[in-house]
C-alpha positions as protocol buffer text, in pm:
chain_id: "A"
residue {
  index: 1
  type: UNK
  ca { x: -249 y: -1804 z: -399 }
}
residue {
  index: 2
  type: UNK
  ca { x: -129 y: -2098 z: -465 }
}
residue {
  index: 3
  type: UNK
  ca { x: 145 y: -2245 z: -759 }
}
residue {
  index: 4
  type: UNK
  ca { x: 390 y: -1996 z: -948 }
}
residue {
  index: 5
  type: UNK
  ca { x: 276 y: -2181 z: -1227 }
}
residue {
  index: 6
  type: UNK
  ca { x: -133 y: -2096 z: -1166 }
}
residue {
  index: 7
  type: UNK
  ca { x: -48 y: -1722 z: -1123 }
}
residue {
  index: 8
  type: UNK
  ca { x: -148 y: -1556 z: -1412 }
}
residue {
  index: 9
  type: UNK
  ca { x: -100 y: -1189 z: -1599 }
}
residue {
  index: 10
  type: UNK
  ca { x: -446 y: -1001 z: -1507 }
}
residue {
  index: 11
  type: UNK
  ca { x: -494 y: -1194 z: -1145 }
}
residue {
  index: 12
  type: UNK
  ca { x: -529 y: -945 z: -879 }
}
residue {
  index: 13
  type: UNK
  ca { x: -656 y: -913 z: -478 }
}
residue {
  index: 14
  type: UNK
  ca { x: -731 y: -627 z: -241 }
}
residue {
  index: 15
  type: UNK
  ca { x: -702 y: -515 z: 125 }
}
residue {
  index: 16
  type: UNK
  ca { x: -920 y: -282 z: 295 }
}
residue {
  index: 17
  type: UNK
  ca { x: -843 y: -132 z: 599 }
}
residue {
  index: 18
  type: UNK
  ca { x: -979 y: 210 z: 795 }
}
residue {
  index: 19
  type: UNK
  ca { x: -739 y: 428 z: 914 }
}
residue {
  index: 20
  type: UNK
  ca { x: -756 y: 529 z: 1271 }
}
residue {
  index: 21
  type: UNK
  ca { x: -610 y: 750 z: 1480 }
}
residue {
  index: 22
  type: UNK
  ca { x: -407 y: 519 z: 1631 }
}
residue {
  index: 23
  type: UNK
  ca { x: -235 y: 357 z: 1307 }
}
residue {
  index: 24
  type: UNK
  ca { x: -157 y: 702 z: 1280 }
}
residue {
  index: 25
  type: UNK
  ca { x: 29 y: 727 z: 1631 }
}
residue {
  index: 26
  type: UNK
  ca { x: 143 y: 388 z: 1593 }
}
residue {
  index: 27
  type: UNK
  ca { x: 329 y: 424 z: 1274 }
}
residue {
  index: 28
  type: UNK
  ca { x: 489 y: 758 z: 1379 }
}
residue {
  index: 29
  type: UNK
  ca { x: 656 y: 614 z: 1668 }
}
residue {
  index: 30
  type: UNK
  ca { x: 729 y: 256 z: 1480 }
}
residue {
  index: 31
  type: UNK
  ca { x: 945 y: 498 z: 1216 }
}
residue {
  index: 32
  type: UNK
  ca { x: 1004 y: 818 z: 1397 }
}
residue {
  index: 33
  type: UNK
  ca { x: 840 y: 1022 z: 1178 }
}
residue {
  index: 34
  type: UNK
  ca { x: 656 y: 1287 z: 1383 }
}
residue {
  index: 35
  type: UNK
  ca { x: 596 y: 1523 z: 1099 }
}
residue {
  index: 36
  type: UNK
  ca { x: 369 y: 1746 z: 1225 }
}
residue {
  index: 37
  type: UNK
  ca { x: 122 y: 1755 z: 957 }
}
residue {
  index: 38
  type: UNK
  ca { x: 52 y: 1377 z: 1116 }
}
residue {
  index: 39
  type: UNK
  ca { x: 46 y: 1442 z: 1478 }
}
residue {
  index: 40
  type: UNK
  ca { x: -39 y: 1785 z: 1540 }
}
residue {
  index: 41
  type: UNK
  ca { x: -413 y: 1913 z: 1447 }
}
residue {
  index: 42
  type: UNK
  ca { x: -339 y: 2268 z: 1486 }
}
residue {
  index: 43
  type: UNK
  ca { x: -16 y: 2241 z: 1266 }
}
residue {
  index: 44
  type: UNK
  ca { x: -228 y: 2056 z: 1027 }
}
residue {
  index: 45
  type: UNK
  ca { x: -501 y: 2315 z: 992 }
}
residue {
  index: 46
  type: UNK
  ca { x: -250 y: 2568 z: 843 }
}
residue {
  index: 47
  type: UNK
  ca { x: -149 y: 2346 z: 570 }
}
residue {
  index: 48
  type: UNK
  ca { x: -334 y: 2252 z: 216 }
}
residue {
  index: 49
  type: UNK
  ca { x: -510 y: 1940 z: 372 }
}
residue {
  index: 50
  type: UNK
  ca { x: -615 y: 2190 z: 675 }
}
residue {
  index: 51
  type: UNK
  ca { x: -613 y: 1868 z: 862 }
}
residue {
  index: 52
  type: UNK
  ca { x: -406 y: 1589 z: 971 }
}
residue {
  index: 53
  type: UNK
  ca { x: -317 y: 1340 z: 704 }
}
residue {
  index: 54
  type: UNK
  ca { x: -184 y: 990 z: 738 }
}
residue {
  index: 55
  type: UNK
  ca { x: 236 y: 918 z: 653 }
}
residue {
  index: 56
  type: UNK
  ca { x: 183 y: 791 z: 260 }
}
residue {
  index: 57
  type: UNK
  ca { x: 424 y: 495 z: 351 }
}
residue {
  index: 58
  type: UNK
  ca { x: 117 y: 364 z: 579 }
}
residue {
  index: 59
  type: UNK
  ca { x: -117 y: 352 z: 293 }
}
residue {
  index: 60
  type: UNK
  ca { x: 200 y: 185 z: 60 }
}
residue {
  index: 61
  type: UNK
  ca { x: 233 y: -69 z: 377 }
}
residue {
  index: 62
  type: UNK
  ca { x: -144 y: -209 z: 276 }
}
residue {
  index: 63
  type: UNK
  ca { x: 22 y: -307 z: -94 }
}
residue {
  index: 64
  type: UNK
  ca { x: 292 y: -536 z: 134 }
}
residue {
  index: 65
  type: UNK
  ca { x: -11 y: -725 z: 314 }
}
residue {
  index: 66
  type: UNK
  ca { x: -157 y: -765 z: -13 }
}
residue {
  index: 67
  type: UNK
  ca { x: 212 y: -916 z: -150 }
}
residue {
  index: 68
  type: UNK
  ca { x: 262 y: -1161 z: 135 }
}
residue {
  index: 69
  type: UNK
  ca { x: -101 y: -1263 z: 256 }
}
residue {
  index: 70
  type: UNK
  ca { x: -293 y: -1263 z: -41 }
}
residue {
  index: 71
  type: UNK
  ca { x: -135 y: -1256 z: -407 }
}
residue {
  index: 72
  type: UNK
  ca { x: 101 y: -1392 z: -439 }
}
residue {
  index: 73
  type: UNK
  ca { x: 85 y: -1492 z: -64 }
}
residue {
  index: 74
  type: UNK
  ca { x: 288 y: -1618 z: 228 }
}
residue {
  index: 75
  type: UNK
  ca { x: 675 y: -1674 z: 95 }
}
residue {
  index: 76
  type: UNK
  ca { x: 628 y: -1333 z: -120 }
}
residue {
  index: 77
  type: UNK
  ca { x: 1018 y: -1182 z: -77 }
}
residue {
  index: 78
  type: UNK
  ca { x: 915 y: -780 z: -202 }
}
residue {
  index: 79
  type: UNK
  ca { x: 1212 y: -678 z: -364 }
}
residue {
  index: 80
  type: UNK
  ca { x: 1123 y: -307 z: -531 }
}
residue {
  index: 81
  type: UNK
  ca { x: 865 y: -82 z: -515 }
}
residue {
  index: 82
  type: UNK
  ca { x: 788 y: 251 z: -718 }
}
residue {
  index: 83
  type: UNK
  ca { x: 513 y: 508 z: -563 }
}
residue {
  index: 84
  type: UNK
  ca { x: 348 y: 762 z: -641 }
}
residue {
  index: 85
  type: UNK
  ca { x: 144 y: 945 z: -423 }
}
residue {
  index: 86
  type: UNK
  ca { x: -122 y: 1124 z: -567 }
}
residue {
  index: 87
  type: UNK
  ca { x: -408 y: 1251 z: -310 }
}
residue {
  index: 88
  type: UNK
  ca { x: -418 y: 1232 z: 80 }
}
residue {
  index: 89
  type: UNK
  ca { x: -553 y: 1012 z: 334 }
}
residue {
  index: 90
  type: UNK
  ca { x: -698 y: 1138 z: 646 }
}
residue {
  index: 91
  type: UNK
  ca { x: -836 y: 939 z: 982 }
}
residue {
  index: 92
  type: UNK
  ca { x: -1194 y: 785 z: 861 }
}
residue {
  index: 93
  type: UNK
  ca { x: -1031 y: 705 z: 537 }
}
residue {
  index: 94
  type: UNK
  ca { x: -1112 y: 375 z: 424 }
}
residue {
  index: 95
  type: UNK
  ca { x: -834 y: 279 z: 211 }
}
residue {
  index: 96
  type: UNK
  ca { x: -799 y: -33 z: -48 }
}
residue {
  index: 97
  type: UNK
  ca { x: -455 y: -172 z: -185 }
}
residue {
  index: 98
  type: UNK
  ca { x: -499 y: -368 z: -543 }
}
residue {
  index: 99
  type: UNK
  ca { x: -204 y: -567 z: -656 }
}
residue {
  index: 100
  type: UNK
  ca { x: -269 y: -639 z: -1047 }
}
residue {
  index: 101
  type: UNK
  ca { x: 0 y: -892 z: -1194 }
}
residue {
  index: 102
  type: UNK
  ca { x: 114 y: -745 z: -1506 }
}
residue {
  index: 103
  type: UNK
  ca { x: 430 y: -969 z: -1604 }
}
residue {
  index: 104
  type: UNK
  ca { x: 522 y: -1359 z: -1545 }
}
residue {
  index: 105
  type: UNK
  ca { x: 933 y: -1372 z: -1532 }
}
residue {
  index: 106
  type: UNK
  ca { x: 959 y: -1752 z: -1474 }
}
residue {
  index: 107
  type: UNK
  ca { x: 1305 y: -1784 z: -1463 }
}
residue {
  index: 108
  type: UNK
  ca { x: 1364 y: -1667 z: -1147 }
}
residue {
  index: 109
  type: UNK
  ca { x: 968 y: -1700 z: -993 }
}
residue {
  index: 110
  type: UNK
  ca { x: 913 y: -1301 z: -1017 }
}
residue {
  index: 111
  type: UNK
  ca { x: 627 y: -1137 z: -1101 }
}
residue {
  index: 112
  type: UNK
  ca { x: 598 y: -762 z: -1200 }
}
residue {
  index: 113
  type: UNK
  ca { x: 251 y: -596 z: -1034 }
}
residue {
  index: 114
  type: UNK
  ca { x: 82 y: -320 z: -1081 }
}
residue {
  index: 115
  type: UNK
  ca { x: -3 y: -143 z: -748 }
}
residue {
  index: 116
  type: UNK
  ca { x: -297 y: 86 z: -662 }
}
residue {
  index: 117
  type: UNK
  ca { x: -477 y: 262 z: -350 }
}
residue {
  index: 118
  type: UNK
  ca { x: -816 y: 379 z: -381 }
}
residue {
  index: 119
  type: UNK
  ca { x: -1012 y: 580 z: -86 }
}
residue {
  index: 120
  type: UNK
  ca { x: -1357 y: 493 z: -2 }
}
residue {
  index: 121
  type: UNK
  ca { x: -1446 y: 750 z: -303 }
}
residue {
  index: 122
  type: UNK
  ca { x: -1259 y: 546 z: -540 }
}
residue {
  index: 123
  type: UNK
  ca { x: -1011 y: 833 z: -590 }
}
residue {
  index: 124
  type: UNK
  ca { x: -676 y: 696 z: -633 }
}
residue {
  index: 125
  type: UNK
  ca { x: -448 y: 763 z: -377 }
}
residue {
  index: 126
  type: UNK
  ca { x: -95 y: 576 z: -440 }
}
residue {
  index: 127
  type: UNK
  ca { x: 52 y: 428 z: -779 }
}
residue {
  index: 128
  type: UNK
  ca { x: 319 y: 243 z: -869 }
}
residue {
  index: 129
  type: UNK
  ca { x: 470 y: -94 z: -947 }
}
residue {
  index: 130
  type: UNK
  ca { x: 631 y: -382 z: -758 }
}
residue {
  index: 131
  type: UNK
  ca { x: 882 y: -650 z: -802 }
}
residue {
  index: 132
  type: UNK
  ca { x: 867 y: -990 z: -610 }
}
residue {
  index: 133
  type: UNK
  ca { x: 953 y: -1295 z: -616 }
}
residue {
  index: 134
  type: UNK
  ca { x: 753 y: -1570 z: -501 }
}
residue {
  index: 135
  type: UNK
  ca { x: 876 y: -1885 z: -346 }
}
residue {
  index: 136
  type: UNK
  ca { x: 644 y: -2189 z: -268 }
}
């Protein structure tokens, strides 16, 4: 992105990425979670989303390669993040993280973001707000 100093409140940047299968297999063994409602279809079926949904921290990991590769880029140390998580994702899902900056606190080179993810419907999917602070 460039300069603390050319970072301003109202800048923002997305990532899109499709979830697959495998993300979904990858991530389970990466963490360990192997809740069934992510691995197992015919566990899945009996539950609300009658299919297999993705972990919600893989969607919230799309808002991180926002933070460090885009705005405000490489250096970005993420120091807290609120979620919420508000409608599934399933395998197909084309998901987009936004990063909004809503709050400059120069002293210290942090910035205060609003964070969003959107399917390819445009529903929103995960809310919250992060806390970084960016070093050149």
């Amino acid at each position: 992105m460039g300069r603390f100093e050319e970072i301003k409140v109202g800048d923002s940047a997305t990532f899109t990425k499709t979830v697959s299968e495998t993300d979904i297999v990858l991530f389970a063994g990466i963490t360990g979670d192997l809740n069934p409602v992510h691995i197992d279809e015919g566990f899945a079926s009996k539950t609300i989303f009658q299919k297999r949904i993705a972990h919600g921290m893989l969607s919230a990991g799309f808002i991180s390669t926002v933070l460090g590769t885009k705005l405000p880029g490489p250096g970005t140390i993420y120091l807290s993040q609120t979620l919420s998580f508000r409608a599934p994702v399933f395998i197909g899902d084309s998901i987009t993280a936004r990063v909004e900056v809503i709050e400059k606190l120069p002293e210290k080179q942090r910035l205060r973001l609003k964070t969003e993810c959107f399917n390819q419907e445009g529903k929103l999917i995960t809310t919250g707000e992060a806390l970084v602070m960016f070093k050149e």
